[in-house]
NUZA-586570 format. One line per 3 residues: number of its first residue (from 1); their letters; for each residue x, y, z of N, C-alpha, C. Coordinates in nm, 4 decimals, m for minus. Layout:
N
NUM = A = X Y Z X Y Z X Y Z | ...
% end
This chain:
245
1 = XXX = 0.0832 m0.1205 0.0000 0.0000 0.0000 0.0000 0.0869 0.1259 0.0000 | 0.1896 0.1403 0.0704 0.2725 0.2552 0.0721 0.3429 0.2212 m0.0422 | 0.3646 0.1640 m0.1426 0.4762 0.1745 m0.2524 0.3467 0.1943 m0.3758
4 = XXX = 0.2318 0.1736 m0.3590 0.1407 0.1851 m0.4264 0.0918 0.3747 m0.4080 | 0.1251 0.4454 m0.3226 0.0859 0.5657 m0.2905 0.1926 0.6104 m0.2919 | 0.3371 0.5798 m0.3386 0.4512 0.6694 m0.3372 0.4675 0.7247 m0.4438
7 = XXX = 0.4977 0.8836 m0.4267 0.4732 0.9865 m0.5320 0.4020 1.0498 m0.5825 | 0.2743 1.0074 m0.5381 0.1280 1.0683 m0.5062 0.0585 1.1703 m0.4466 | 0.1474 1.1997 m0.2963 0.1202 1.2544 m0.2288 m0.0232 1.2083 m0.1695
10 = XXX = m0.0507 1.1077 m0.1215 m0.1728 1.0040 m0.0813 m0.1272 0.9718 0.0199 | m0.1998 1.0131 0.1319 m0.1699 0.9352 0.3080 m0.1910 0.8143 0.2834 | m0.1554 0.7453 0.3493 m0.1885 0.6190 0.4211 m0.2016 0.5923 0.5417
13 = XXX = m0.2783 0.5178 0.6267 m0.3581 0.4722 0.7264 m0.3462 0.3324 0.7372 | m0.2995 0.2180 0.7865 m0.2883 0.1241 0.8019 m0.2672 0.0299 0.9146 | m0.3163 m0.0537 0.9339 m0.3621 m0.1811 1.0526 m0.3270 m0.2924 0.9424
16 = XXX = m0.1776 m0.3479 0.9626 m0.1749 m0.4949 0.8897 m0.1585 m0.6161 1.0348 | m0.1333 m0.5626 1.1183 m0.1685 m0.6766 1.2144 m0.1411 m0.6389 1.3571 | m0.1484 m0.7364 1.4202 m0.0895 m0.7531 1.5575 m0.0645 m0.9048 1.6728
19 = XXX = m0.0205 m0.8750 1.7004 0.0188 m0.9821 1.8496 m0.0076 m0.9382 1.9892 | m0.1388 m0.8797 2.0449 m0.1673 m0.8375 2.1294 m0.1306 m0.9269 2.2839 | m0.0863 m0.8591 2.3524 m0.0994 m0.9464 2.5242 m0.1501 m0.8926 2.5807
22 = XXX = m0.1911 m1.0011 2.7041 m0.2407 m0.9707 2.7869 m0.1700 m0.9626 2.9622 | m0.2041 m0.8778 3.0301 m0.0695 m0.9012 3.1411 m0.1730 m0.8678 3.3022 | m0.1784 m1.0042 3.3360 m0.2808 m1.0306 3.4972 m0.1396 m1.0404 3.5965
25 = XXX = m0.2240 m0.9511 3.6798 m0.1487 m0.8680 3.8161 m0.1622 m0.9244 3.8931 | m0.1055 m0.9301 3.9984 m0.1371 m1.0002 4.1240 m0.2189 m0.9757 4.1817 | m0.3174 m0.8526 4.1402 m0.4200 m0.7899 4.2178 m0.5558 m0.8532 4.1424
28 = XXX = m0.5208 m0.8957 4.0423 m0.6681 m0.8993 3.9532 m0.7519 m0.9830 3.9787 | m0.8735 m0.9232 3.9626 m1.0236 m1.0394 3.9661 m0.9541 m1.1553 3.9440 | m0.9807 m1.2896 3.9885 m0.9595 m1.4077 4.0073 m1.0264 m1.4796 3.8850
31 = XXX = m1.1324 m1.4521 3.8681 m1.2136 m1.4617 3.7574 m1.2161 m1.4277 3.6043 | m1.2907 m1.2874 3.6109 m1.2717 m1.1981 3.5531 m1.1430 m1.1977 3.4646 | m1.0598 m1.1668 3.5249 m0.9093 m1.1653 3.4564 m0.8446 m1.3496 3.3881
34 = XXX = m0.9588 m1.4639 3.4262 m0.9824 m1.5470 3.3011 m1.0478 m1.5344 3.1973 | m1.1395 m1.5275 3.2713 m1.2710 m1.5569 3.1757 m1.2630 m1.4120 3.0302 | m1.2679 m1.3144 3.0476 m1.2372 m1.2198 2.9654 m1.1406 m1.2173 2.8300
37 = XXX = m0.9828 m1.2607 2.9436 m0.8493 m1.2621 2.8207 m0.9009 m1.4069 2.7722 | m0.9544 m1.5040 2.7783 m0.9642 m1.6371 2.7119 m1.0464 m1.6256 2.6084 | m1.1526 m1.5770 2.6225 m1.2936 m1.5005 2.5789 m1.2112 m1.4002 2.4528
40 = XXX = m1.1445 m1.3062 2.4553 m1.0257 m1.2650 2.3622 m0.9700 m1.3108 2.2879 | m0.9088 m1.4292 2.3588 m0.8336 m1.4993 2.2375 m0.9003 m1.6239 2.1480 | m0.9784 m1.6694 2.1821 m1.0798 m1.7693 2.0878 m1.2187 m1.7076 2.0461
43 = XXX = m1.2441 m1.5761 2.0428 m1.3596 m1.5026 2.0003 m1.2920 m1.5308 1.7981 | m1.4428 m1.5418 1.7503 m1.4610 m1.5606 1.6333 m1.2827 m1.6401 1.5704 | m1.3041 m1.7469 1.6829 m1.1757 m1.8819 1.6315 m1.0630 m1.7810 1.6504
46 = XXX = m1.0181 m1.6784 1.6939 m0.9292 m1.6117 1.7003 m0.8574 m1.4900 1.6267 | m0.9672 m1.4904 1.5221 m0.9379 m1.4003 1.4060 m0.9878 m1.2396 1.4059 | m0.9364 m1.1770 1.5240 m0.9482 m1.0667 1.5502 m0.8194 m0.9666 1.5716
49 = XXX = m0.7890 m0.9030 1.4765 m0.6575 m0.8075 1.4856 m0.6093 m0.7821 1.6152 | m0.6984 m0.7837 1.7175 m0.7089 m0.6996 1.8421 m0.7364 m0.8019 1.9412 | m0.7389 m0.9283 1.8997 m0.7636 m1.0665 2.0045 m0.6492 m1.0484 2.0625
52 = XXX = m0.6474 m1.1175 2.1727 m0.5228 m1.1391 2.2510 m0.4771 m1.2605 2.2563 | m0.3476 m1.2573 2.2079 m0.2470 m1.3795 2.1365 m0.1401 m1.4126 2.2373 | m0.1098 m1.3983 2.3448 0.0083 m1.3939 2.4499 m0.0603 m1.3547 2.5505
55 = XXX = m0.0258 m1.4515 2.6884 m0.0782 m1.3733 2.8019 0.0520 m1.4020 2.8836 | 0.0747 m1.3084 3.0101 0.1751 m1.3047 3.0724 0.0823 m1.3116 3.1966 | 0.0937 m1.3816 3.3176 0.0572 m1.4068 3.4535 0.1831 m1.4029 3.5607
58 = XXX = 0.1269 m1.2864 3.6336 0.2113 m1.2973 3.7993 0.2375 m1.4255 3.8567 | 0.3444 m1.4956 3.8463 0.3758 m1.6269 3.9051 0.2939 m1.6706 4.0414 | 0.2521 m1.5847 4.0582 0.2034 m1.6705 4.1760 0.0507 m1.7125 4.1749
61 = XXX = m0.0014 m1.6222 4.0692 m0.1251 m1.6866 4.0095 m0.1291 m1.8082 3.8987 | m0.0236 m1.8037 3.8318 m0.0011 m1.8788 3.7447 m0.0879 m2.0280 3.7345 | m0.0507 m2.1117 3.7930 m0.1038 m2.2285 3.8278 m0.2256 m2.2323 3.8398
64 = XXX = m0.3264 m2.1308 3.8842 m0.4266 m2.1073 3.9135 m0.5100 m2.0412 3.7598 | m0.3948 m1.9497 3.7301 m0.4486 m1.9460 3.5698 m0.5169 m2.0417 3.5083 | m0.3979 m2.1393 3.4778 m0.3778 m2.2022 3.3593 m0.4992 m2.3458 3.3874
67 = XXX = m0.5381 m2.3550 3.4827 m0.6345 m2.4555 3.5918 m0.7763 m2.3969 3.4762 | m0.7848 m2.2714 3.5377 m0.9132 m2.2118 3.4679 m0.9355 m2.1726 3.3074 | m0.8559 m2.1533 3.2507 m0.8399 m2.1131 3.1233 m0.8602 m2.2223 3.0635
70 = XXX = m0.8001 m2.3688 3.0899 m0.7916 m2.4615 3.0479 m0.9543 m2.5114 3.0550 | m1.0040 m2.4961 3.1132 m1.1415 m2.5346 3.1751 m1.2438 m2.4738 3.0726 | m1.2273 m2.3394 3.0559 m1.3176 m2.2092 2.9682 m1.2592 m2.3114 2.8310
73 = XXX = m1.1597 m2.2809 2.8039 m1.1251 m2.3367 2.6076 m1.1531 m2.4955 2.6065 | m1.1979 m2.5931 2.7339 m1.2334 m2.7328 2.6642 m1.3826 m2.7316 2.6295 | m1.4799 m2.6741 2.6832 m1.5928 m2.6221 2.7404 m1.6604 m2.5844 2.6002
76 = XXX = m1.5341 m2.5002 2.5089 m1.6090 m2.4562 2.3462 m1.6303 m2.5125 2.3336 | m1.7446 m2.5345 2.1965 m1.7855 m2.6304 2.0927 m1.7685 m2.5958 1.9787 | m1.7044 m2.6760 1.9216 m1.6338 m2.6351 1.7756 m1.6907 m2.7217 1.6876
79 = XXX = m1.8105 m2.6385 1.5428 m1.8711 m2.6753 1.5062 m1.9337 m2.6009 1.3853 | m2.0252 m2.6056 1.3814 m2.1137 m2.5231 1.2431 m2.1646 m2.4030 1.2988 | m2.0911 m2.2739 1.2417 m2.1598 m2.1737 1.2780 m2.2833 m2.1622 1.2892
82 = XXX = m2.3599 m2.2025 1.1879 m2.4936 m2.1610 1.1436 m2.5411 m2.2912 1.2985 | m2.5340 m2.3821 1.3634 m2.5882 m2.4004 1.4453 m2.5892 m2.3443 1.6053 | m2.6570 m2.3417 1.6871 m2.6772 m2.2029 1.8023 m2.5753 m2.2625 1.9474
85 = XXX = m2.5624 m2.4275 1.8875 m2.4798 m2.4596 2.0191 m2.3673 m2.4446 2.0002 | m2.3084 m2.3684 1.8916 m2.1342 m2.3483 1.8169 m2.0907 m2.2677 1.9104 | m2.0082 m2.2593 1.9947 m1.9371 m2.1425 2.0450 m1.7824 m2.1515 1.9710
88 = XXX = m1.7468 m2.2080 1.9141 m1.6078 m2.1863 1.7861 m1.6558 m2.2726 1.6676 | m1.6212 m2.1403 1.5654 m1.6526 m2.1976 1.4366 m1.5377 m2.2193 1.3844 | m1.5372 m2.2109 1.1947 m1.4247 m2.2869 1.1331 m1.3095 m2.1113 1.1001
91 = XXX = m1.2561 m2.1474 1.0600 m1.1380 m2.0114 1.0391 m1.1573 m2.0235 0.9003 | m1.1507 m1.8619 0.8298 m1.2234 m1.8266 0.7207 m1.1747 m1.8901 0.6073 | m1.0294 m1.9735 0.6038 m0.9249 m2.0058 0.5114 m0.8323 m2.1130 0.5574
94 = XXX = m0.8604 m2.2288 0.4781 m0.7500 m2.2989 0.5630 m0.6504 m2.2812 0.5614 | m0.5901 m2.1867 0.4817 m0.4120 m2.1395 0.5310 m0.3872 m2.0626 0.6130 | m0.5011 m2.0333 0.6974 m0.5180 m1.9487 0.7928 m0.5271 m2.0497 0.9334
97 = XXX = m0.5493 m2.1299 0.9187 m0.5754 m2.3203 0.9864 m0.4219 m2.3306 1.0036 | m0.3799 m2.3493 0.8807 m0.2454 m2.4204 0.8663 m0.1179 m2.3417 0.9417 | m0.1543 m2.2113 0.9331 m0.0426 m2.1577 0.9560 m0.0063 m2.1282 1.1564
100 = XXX = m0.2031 m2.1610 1.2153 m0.1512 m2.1908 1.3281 m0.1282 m2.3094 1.3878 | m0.1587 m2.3921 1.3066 m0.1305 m2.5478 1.3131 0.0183 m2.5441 1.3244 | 0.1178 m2.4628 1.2240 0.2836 m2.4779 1.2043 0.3054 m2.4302 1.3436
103 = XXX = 0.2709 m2.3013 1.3803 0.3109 m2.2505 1.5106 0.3240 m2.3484 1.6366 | 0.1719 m2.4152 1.6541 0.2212 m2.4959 1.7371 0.2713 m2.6066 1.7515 | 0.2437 m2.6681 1.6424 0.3805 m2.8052 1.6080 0.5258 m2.7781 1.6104
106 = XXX = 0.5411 m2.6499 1.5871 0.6916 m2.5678 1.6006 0.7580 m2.5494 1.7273 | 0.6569 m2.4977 1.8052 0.6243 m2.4601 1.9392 0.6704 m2.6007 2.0127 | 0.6032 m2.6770 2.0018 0.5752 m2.8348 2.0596 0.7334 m2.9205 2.0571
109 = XXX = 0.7402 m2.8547 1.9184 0.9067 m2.9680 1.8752 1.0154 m2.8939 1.9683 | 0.9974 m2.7295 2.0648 1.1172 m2.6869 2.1091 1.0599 m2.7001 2.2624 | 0.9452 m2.7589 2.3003 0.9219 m2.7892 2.4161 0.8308 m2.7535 2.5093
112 = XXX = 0.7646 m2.6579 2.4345 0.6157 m2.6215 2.4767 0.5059 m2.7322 2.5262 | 0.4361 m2.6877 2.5701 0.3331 m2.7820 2.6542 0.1809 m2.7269 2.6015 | 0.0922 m2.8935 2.5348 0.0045 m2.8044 2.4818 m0.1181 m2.8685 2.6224
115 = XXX = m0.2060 m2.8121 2.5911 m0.3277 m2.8664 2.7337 m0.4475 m2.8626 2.6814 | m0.4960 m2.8884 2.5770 m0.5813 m2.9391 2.4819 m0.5842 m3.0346 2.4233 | m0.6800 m3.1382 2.4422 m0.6398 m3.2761 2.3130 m0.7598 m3.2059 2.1986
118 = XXX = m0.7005 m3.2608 2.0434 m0.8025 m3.2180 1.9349 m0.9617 m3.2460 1.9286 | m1.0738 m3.1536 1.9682 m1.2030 m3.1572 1.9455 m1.2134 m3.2730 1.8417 | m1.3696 m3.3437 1.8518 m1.4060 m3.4566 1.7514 m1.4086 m3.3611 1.6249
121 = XXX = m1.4370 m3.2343 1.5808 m1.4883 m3.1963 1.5148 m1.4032 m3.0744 1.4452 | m1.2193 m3.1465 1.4755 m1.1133 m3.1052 1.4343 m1.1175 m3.1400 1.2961 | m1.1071 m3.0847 1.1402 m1.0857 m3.1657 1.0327 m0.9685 m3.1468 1.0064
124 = XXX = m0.8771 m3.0890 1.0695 m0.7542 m3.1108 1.0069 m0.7530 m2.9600 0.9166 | m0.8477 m2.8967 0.8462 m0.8792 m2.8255 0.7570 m0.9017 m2.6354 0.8231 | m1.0575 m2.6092 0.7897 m1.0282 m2.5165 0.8805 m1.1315 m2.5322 0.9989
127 = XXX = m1.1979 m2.6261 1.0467 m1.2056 m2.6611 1.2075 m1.0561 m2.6763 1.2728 | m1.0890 m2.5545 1.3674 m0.9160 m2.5821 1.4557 m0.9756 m2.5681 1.5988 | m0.9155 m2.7046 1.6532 m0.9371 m2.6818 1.7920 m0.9018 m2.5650 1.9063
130 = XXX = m0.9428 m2.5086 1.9980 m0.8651 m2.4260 2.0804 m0.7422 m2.4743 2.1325 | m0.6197 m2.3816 2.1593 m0.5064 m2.4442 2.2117 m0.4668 m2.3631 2.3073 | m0.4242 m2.4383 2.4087 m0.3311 m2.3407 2.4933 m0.2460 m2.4057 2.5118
133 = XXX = m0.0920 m2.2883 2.5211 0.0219 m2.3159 2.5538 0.0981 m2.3005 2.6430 | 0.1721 m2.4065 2.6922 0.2493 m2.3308 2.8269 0.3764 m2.3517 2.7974 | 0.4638 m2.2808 2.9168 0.6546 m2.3453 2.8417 0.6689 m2.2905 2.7490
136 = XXX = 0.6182 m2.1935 2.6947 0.7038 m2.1086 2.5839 0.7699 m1.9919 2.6449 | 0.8715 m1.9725 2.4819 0.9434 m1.8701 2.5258 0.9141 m1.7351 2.3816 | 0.9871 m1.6305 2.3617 0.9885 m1.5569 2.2622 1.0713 m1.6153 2.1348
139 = XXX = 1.1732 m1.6912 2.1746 1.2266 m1.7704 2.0823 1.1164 m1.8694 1.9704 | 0.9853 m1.8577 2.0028 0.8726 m1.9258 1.9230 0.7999 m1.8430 1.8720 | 0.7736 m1.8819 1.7601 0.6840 m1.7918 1.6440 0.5554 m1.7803 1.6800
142 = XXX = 0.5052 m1.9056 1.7867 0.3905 m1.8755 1.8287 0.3646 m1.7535 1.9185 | 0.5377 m1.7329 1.9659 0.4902 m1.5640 2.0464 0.4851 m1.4721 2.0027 | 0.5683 m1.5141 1.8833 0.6602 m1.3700 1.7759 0.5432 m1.3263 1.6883
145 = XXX = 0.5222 m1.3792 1.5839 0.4403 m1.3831 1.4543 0.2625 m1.4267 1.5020 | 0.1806 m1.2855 1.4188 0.0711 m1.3682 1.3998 m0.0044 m1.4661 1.4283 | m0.0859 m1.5592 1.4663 m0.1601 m1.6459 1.4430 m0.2640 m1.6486 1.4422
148 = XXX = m0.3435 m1.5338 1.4571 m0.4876 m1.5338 1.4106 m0.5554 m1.6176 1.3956 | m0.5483 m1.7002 1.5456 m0.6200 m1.8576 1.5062 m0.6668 m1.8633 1.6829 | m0.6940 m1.9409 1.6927 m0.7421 m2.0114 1.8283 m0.6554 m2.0884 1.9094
151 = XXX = m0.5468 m2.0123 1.9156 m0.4191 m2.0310 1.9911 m0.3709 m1.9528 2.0798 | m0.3435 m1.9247 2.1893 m0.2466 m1.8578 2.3129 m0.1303 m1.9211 2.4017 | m0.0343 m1.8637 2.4155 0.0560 m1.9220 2.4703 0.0535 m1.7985 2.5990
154 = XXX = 0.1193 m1.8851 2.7555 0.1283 m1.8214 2.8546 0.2716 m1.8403 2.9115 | 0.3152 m1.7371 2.9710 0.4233 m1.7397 3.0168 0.3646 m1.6551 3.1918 | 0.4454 m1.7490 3.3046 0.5218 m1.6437 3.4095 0.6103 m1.4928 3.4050
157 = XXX = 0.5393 m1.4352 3.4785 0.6558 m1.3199 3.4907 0.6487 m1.3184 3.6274 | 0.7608 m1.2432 3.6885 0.8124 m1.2250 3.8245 0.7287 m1.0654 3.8912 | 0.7229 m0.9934 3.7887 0.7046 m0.8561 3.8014 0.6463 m0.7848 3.6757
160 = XXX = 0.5920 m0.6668 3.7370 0.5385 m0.5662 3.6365 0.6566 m0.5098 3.5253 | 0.7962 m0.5013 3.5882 0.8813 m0.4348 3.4440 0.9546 m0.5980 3.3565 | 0.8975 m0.7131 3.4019 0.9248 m0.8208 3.3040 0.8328 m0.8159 3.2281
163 = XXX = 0.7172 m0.8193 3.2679 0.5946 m0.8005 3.2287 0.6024 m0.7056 3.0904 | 0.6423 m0.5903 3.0871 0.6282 m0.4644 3.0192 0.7325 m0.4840 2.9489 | 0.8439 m0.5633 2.9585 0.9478 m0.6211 2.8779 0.9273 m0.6953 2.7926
166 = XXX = 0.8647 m0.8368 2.8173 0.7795 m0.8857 2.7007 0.6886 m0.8719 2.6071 | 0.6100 m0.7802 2.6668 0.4796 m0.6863 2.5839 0.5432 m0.6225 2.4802 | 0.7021 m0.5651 2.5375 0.7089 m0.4753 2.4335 0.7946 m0.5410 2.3103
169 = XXX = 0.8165 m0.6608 2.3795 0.9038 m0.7691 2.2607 0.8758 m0.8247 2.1611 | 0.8208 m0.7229 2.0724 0.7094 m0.7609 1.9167 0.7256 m0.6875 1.8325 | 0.7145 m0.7469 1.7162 0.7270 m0.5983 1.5927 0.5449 m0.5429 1.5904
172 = XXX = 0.5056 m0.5680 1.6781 0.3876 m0.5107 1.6396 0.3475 m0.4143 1.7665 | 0.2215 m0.3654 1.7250 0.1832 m0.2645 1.8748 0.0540 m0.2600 1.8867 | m0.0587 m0.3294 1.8558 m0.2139 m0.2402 1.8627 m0.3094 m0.2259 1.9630
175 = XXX = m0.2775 m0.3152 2.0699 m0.3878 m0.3179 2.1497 m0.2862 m0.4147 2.3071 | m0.2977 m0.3312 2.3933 m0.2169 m0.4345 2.5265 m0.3676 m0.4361 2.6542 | m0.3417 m0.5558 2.7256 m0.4842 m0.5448 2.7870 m0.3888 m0.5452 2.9469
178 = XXX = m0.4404 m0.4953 3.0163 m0.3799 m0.4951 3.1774 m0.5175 m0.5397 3.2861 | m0.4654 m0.6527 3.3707 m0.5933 m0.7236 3.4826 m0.5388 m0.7160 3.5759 | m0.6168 m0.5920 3.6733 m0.5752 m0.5397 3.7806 m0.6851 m0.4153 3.8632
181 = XXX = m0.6754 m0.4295 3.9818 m0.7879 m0.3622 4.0423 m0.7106 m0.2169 4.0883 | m0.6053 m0.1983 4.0401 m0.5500 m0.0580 4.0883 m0.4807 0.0479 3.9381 | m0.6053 0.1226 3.9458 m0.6260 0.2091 3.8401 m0.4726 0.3114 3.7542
184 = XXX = m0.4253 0.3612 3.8740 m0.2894 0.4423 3.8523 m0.1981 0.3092 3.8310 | m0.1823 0.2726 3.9199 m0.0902 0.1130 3.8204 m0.0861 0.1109 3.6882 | m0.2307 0.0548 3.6478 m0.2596 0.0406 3.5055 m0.1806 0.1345 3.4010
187 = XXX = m0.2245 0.2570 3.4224 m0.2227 0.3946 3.3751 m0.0574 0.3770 3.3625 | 0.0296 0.3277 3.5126 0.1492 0.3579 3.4951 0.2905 0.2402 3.4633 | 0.1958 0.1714 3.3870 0.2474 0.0283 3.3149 0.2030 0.0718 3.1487
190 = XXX = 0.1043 0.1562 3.1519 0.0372 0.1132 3.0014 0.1521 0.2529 2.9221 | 0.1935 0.3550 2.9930 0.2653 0.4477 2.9642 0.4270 0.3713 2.9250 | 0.4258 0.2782 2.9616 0.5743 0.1973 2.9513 0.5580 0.0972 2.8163
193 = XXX = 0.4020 0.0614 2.7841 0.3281 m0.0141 2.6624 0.3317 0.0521 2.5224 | 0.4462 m0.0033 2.4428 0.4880 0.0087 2.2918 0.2946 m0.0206 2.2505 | 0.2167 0.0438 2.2525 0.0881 0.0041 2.1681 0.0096 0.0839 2.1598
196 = XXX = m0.0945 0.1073 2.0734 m0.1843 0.2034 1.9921 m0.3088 0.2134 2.0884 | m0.3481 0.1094 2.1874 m0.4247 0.1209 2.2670 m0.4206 0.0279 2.4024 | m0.4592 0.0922 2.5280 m0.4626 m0.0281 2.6364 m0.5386 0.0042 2.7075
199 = XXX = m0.5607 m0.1728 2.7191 m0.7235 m0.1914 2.8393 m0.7042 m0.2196 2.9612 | m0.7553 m0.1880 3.0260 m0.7872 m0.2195 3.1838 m0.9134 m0.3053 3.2351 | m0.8517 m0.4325 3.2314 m0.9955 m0.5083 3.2743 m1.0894 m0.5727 3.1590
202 = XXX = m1.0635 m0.5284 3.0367 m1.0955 m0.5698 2.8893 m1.0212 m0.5786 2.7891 | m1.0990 m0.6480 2.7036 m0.9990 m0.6594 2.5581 m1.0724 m0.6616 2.4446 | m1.0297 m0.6819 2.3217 m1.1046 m0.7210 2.1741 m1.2518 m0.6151 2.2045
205 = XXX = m1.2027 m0.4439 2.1847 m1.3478 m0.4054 2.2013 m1.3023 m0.2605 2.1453 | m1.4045 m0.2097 2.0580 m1.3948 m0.0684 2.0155 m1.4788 m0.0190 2.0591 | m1.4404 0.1330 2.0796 m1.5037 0.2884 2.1514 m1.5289 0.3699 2.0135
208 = XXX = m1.6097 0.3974 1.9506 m1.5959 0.5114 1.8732 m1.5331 0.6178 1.8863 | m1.5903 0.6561 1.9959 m1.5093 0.8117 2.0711 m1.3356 0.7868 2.0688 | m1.2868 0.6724 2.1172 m1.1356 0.6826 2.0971 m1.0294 0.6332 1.9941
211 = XXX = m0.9866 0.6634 1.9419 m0.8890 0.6552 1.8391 m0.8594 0.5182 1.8755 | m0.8865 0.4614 1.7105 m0.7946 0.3112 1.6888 m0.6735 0.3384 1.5935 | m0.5912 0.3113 1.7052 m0.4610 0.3152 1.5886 m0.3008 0.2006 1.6681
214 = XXX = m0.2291 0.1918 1.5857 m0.1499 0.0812 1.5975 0.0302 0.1506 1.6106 | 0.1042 0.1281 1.6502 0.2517 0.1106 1.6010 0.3226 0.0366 1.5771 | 0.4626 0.0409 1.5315 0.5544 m0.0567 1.4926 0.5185 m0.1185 1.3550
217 = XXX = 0.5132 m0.2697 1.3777 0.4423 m0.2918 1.2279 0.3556 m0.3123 1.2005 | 0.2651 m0.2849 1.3590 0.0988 m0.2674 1.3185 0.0795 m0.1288 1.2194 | 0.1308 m0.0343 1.1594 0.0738 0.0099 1.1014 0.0935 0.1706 1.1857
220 = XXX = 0.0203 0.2977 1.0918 0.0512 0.4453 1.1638 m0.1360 0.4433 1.1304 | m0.1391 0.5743 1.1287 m0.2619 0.6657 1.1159 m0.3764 0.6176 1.2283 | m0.4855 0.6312 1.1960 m0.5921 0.6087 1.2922 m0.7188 0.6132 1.2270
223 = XXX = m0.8068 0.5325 1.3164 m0.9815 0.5550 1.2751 m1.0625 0.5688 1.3957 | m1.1650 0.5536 1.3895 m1.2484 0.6294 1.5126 m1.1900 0.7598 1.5419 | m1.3257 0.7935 1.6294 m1.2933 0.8985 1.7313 m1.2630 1.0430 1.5838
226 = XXX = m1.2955 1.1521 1.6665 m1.2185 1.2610 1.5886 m1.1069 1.3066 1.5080 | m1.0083 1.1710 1.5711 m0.8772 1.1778 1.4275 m0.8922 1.0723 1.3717 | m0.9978 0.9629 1.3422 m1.0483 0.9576 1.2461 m1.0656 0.9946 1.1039
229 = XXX = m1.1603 1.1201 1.1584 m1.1792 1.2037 1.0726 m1.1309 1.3033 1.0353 | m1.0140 1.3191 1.0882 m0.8499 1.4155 1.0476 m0.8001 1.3178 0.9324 | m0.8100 1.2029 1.0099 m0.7114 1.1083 0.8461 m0.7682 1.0885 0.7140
232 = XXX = m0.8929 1.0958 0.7224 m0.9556 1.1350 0.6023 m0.9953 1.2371 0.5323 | m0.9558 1.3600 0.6009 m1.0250 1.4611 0.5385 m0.9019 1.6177 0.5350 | m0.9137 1.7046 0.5066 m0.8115 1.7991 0.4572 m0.7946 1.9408 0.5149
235 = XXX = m0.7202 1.9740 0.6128 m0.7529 2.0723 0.6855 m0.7426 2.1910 0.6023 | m0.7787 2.3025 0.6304 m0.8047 2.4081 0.5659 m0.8178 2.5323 0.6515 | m0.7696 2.6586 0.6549 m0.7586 2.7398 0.7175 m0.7657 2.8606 0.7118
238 = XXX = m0.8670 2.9520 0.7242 m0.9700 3.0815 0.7546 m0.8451 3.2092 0.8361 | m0.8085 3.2676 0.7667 m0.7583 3.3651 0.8647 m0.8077 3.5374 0.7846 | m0.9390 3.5726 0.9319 m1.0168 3.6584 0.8284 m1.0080 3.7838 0.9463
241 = XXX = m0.9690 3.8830 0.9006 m0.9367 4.0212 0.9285 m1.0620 4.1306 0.9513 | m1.1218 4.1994 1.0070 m1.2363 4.2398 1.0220 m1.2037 4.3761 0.9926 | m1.2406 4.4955 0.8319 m1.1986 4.5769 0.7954 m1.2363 4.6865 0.9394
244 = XX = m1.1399 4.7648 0.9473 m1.1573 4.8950 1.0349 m1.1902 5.0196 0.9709 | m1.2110 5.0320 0.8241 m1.2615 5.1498 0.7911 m1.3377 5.1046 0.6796
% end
């Protein structure tokens, strides 16, 4: 798109992806701070720019995480959209299947831990079961790259600036989610967050009123909200003198 608008003088505005995380505090809803980021990352099979693909947990919740999460993603039913008991459908493309299928077979061969066995209603194709991962590191593509699938991998952190260390360990930036009951915290972790937007307590959700926009190799410009409508449109400027005689 930018080599297609070079020399033009034609903005560009662009969202080509992301690898969003998620990062639960030692303070956070017990609950809540599952049920939500899981809910994120297997919403519509995972294929949401703004899903959350990585979660990072305070070690000492950890165990307790991964207990519940595991519980929420066996629980889907992966099946025919068009029927009402589907809570995961098929992914729009099977190379879109395949390519998180590589991740975690990739993942798996360097020692990752998966905690899902394959749904009956896995075809191999684009039915993809939910996965979760544990035992990874950044050294895996499943943390690095994409997968826009119905996959998450979790890691321990010790602390809030490991925490904010890994988040920021991505070529991408669009959306970071923070689970935690202390507001200025949030505020003063998300200021340390390489990303275009961050949640407190939520994820995978647009505001009209506030600017969607991305960095790194998510992309520049913005939509929603009032600069929005700066990126589309052409400022122009009135400077009018009121005669004195």
């Amino acid at each position: 798109m930018e080599r297609a608008a070079a020399g033009k003088f034609t903005g560009v505005s662009t969202e080509p992806g992301g690898k969003d995380p998620g990062y639960v505090m030692d303070d956070a809803d017990p609950d809540a701070a599952v049920e939500t980021p899981i809910d994120a990352a297997m919403f519509n099979s995972g294929q949401c720019r703004c899903g959350i693909e990585r979660i990072y947990v305070e070690e000492g919740l950890f165990d307790e995480f991964v207990v519940k999460a595991v519980a929420i993603a066996e629980n889907l039913k992966l099946g025919n959209p068009l029927d009402p008991e589907t809570t995961l459908g098929p992914m729009a493309n099977r190379r879109f299947a395949d390519e998180a299928r590589a991740q975690i077979a990739e993942a798996v061969a360097d020692g990752a831990k998966v905690h899902i066995e394959a749904f009956p209603r896995d075809d191999g194709v684009a039915h993809h079961s939910p996965q979760f991962l544990t035992n990874v590191t950044h050294d895996m593509r499943v943390m690095r790259d994409e997968s826009f699938g119905p996959v998450v991998g979790v890691m321990p952190v010790r602390d809030d600036a490991e925490a904010v260390e890994l988040m920021n360990d991505s070529d991408f930036g669009l959306t970071a989610s923070i689970w935690t009951r202390d507001v200025d915290r949030a505020v003063r972790i998300g200021d340390g967050i390489e990303t275009g937007t961050v949640f407190m307590n939520r994820a995978n959700y647009l505001d009209p009123f506030h600017c969607w926009t991305g960095c790194k190799n998510t992309g520049r410009g913005g939509s929603l909200s009032a600069i929005g409508y700066h990126n589309l449109t052409r400022p122009k400027s009135y400077h009018l003198k009121k005669a004195t005689s």
